[in-house]
C-alpha positions as CSV (number, residue, x, y, z in Angstrom):
1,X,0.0,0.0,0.0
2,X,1.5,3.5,-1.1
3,X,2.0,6.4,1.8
4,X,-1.1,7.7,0.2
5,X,-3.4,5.3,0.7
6,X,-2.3,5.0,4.2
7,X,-2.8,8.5,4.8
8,X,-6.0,8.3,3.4
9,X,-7.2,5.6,5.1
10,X,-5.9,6.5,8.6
11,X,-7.8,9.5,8.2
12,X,-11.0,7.9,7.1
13,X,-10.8,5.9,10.8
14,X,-9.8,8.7,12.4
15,X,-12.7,10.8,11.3
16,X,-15.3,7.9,12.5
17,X,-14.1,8.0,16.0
18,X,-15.9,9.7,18.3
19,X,-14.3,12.7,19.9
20,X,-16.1,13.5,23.3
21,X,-15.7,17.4,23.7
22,X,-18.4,17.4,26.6
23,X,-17.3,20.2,28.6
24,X,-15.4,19.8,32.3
25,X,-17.4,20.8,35.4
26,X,-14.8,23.1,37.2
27,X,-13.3,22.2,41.2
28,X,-15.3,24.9,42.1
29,X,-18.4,23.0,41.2
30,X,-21.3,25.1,40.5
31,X,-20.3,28.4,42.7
32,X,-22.3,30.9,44.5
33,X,-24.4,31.7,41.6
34,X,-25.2,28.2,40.9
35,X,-23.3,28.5,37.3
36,X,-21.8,25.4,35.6
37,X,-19.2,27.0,33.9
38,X,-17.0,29.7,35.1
39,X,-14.1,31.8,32.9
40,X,-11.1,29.2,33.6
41,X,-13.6,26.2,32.4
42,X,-14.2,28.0,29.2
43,X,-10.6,28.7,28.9
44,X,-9.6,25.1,29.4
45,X,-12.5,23.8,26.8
46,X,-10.7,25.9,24.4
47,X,-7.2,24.4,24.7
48,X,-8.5,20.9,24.9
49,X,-10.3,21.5,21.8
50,X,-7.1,23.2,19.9
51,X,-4.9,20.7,21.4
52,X,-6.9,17.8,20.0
53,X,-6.8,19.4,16.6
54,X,-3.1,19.6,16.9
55,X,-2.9,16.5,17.6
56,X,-4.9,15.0,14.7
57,X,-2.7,17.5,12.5
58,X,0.4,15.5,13.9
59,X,-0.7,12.1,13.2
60,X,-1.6,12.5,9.9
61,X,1.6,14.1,9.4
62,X,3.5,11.0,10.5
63,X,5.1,13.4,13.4
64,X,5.6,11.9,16.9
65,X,2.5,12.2,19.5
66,X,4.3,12.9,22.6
67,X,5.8,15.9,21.2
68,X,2.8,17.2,20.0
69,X,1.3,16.8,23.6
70,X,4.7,18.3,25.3
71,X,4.2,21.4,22.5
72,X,0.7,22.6,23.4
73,X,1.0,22.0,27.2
74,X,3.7,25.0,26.7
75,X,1.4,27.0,25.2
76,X,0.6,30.6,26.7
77,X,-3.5,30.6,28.1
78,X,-5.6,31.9,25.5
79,X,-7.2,35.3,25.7
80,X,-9.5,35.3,22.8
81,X,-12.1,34.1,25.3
82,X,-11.5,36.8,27.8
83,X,-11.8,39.4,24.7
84,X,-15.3,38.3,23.6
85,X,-16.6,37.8,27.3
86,X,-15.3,41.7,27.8
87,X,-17.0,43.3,24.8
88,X,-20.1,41.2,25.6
89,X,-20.6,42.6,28.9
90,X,-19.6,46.4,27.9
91,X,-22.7,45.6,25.0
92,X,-25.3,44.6,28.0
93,X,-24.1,47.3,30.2
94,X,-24.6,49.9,27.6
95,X,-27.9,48.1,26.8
96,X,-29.3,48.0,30.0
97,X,-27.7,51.2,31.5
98,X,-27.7,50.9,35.2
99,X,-25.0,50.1,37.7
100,X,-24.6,46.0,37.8
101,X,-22.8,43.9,40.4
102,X,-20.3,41.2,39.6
103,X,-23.6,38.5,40.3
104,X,-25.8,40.4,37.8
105,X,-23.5,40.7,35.1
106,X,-22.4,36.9,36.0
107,X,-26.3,36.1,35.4
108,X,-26.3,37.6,32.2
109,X,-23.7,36.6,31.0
110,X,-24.1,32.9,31.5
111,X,-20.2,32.7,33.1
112,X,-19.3,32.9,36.7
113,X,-16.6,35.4,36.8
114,X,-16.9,36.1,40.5
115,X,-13.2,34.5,40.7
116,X,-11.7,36.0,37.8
117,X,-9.4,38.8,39.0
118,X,-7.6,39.3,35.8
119,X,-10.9,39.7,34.0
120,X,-11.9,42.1,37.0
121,X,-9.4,44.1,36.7
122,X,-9.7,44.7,33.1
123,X,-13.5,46.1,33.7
124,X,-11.9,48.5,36.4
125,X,-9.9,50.3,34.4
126,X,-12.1,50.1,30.9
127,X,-12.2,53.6,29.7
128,X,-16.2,52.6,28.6
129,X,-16.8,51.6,32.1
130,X,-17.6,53.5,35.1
131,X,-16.5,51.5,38.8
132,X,-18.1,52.2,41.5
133,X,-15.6,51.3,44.3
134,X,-18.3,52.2,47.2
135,X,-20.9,49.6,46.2
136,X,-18.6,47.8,43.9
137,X,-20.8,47.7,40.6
138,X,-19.9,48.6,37.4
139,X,-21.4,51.0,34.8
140,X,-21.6,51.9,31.4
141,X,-19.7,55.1,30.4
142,X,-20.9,57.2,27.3
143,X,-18.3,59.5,25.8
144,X,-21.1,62.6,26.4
145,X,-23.6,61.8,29.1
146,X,-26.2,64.0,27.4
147,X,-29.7,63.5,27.7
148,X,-31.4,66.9,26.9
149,X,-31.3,70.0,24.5
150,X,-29.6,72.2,27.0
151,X,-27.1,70.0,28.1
152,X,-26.2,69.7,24.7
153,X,-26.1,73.4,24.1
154,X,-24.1,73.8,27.3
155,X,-21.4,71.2,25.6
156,X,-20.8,72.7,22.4
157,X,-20.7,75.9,24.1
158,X,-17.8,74.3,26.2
159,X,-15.9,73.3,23.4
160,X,-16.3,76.2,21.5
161,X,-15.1,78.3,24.8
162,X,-11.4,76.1,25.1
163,X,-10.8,76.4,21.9
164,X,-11.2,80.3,21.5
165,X,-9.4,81.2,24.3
166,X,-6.2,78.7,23.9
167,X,-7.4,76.6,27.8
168,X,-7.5,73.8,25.4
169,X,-6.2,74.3,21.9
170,X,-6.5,70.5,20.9
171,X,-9.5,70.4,21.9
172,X,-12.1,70.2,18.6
173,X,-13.9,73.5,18.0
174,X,-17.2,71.2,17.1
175,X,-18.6,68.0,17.9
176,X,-18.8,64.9,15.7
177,X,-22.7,63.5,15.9
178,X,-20.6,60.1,16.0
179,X,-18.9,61.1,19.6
180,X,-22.7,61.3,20.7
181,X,-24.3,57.7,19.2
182,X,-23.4,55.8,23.1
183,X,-25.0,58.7,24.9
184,X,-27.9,57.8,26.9
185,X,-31.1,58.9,25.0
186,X,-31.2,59.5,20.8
187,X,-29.3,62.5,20.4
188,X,-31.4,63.2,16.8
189,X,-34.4,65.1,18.2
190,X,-31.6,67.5,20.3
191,X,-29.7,68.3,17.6
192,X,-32.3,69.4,15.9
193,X,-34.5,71.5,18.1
194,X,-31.1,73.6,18.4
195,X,-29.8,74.4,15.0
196,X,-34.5,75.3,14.3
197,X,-33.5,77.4,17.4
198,X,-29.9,79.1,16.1
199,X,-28.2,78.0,19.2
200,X,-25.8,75.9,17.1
201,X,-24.2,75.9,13.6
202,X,-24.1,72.6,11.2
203,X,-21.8,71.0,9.0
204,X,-24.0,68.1,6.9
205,X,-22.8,65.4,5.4
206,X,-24.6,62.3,3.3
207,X,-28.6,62.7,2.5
208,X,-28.4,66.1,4.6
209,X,-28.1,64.8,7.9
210,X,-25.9,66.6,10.7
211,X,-22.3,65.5,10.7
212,X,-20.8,68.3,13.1
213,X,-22.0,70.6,15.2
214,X,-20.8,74.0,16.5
215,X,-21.7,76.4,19.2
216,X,-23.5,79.3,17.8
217,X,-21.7,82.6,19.4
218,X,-24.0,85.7,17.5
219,X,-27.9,83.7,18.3
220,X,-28.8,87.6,18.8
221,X,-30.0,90.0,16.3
222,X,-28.2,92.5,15.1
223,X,-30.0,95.7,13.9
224,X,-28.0,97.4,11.3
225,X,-28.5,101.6,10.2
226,X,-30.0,101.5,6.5
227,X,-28.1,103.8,5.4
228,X,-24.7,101.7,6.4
229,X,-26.0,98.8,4.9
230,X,-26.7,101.0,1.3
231,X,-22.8,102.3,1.2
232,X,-21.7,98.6,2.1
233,X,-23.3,97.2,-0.7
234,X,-22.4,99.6,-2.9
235,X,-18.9,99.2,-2.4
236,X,-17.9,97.0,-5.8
237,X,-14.9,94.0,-5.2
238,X,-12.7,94.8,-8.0
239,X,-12.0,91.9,-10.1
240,X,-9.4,89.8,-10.4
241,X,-7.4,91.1,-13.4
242,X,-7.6,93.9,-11.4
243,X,-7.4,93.3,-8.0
244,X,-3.6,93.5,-7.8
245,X,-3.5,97.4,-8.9
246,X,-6.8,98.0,-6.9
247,X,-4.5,97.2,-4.1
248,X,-1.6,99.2,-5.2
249,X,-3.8,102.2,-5.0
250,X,-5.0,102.1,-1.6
251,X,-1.5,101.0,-0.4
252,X,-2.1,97.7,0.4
253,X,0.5,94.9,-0.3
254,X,-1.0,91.7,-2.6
255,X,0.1,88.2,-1.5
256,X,3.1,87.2,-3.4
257,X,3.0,84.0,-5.4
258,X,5.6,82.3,-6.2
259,X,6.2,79.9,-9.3
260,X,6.7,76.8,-8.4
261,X,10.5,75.4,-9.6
262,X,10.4,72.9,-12.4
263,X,11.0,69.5,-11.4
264,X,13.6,68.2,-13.5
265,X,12.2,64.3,-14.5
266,X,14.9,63.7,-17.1
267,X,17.4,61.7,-15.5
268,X,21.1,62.0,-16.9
269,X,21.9,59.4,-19.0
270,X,24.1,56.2,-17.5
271,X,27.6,55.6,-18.5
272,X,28.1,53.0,-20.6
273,X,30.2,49.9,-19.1
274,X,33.4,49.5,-20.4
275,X,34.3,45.8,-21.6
276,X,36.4,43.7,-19.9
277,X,37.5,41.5,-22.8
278,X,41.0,42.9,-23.0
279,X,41.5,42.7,-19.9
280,X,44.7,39.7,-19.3
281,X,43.4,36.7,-17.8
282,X,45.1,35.2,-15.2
283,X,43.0,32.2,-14.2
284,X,44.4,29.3,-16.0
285,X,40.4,27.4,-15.7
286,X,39.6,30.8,-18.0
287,X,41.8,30.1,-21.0
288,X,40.9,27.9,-23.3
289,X,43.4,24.7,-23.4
290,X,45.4,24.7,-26.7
């Protein structure tokens, strides 16, 4: 029989065994919550699993088991559980927006984490998660806790205020409508009572709708004499052929343009190689034998 065939049919049998991936019960048993599965159970599923794959992989690749089995046990622990289980409770913390204790967000979630410090730890310091160290619960944090029209107003008008006077010059001027999508309530209906009201200025974007907003400094009217608006508007921009001289007249300097250099895009040409067939060969294997 040809190494093919063997291949072949060792995997054929190895693909009719049964593989029992029934999940451990952890030391712990089922915990204070009554839970069957806690973090470290789900972590150790996962490795079992991968390490069973690996070992397939091996055999069918002729390499030795025991290695294979010394290989995965030095694996690091796997985080891509701890990952998912993270961004799973920020999602029902947002959802449900109230303060939640280690047992309620361990009943949502399914997963005992109780006694998972690391994992703990992690939600302490998550910049979209408020701690409460008092009553030890954890909270969702919206970048803009807004939930009316005039604490709206009052937070453009915050950003417009350290901006203008240099407190916070990297600070944005305006607010992006996408800073606002996590804050508590639909932010749609406050944006728009402001800019039918003039407190705020809008950029759009796509089918109309607000992209950023900007607090509105000149919401009062300003009543101007007639007769200044007449001599304003009858005061003619000169055009642009002559512009320059306009300028010249009144004494006023015109911005200087410069031409831009020419970019030279010829390259020089490359120096031809010289030969080296007169050059005396010294290598006896190079001359040809008489």
């Amino acid at each position: 029989m040809s190494l093919r065939d063997q291949l072949a049919s060792f995997k054929q049998k190895v693909s009719s065994q049964a593989v029992d991936l029934k999940p451990r019960v952890s030391s712990l048993g089922r915990g204070p919550l009554g839970l069957k599965r806690t973090t470290e159970d789900r972590i150790r599923e996962q490795a079992e699993k991968e390490a069973q794959e690996k070992r397939a992989a091996a055999k069918l690749r002729g390499d030795d088991e025991q290695e294979s089995d010394d290989a995965t046990q030095n694996e690091p622990e796997p985080i891509a559980f701890r990952l998912s289980l993270k961004y799973e409770i920020i999602n029902m913390l947002k959802d449900d927006r109230s303060a939640k204790s280690l047992q309620e967000i361990s009943q949502k979630c399914g997963v005992d984490i109780s006694n998972d410090s690391k994992l703990i730890e992690d939600l302490k310091i998550n910049p979209k998660i408020t701690f409460n160290e008092s009553s030890n619960t954890f909270e969702f944090k919206p970048t803009f806790n807004v939930e009316t029209a005039d604490q709206l107003y009052e937070l453009t008008k915050e950003r417009y205020y350290l901006n203008i006077f240099k407190e916070d010059p990297k600070t944005p001027i305006g607010i992006d409508i996408k800073e606002l999508e996590d804050a508590p309530v639909d932010v749609k209906p406050l944006v728009n009572e402001l800019i039918a009201s003039g407190k705020i200025l809008v950029i759009r974007g796509k089918e109309d709708a607000p992209k950023v907003i900007f607090y509105n400094e000149y919401t009062e009217p300003c009543d101007m004499d007639k007769e200044f608006r007449d001599v304003w508007l009858q005061i003619k921009t000169p055009g642009e052929t002559d512009l320059k001289n306009a300028l010249k007249l009144d004494g006023l300097k015109a911005m200087d343009v410069f031409e831009r250099k020419q970019i030279v895009t010829d390259k020089p040409a490359k120096k031809a190689r010289k030969s080296n067939a007169n050059m005396k060969k010294t290598n006896t294997h190079m001359t040809s034998s008489k």
